[in-house]
C-alpha positions as CSV (number, residue, x, y, z in Angstrom):
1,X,-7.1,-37.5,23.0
2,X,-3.4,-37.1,24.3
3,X,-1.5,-39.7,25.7
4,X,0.7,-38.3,28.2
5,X,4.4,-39.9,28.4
6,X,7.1,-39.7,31.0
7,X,10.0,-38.1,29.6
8,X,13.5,-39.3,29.7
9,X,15.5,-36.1,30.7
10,X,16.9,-35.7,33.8
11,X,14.8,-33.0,34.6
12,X,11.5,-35.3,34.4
13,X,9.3,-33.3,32.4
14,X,6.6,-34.4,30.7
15,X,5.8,-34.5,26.9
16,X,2.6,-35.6,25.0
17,X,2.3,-37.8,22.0
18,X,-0.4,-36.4,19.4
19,X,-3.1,-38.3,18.3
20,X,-2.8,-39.9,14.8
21,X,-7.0,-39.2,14.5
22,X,-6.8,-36.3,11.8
23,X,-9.1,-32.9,13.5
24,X,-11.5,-31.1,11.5
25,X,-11.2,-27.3,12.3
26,X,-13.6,-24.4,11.0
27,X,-10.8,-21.5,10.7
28,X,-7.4,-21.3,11.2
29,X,-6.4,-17.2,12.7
30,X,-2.9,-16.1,12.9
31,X,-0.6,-13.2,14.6
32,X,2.8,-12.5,12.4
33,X,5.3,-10.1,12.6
34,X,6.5,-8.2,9.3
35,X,9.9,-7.3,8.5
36,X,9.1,-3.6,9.9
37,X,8.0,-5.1,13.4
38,X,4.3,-4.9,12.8
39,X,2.1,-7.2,13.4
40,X,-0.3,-8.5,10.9
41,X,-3.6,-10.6,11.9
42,X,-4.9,-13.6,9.6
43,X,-7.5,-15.9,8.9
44,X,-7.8,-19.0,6.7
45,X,-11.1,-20.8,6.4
46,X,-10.7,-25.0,5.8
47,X,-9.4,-25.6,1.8
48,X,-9.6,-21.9,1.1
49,X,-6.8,-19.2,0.6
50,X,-4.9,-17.2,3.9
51,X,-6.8,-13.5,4.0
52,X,-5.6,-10.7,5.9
53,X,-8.1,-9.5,8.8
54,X,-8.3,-6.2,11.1
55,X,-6.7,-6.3,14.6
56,X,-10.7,-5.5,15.9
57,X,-12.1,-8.7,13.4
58,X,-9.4,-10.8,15.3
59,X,-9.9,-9.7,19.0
60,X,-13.6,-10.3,18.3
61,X,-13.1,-13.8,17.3
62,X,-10.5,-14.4,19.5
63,X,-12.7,-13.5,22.5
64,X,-16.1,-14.6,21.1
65,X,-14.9,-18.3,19.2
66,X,-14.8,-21.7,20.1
67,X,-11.0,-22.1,20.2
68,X,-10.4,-26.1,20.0
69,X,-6.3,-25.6,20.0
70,X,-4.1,-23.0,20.6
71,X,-0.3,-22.9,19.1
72,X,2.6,-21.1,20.2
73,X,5.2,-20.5,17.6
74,X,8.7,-19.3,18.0
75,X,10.8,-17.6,15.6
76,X,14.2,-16.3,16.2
77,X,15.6,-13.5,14.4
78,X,18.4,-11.1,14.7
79,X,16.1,-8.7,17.1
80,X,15.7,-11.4,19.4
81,X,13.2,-14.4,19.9
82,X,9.5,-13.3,19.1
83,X,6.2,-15.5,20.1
84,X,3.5,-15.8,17.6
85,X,-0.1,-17.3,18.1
86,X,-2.2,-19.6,15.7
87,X,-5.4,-20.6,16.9
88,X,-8.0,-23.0,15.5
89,X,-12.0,-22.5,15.7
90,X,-14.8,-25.0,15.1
């Protein structure tokens, strides 16, 4: 569970406070960019080694899992900002 806090900016957002409880998660699948631009899809099964997947293996579980958290990741480069996805299955 989250625990939802006021935040102290001026603007009032809000920010959330993780919970310490550790989560048990099946696979971990990931989008990243390569140095040429390309994209390369991922998937790590709990204690075991990252292997690299198909862009059809990764749509299919994408749109077919149970996805129990999604996570947004930001990197910033000399081309610009670029968004990357991780998503966790049970």
């Amino acid at each position: 569970m989250l625990d939802v806090i006021k935040n102290g900016t001026d603007k009032g957002g809000i920010t959330y406070v993780p919970s310490p409880v550790s989560v048990m998660y099946k696979e971990i699948f990931s989008i990243e960019i390569n140095k040429s631009g390309r994209l390369q899809y991922y998937k790590q099964s709990f204690d075991e080694k990252r292997i690299r997947i198909t862009k059809t293996e990764f749509s299919k579980v994408y749109n077919s899992s149970r996805i129990m958290a999604i996570e947004p990741i930001q990197i910033s480069s000399s081309s610009g900002n670029h968004f990357l996805l991780k998503f966790f299955t049970y």
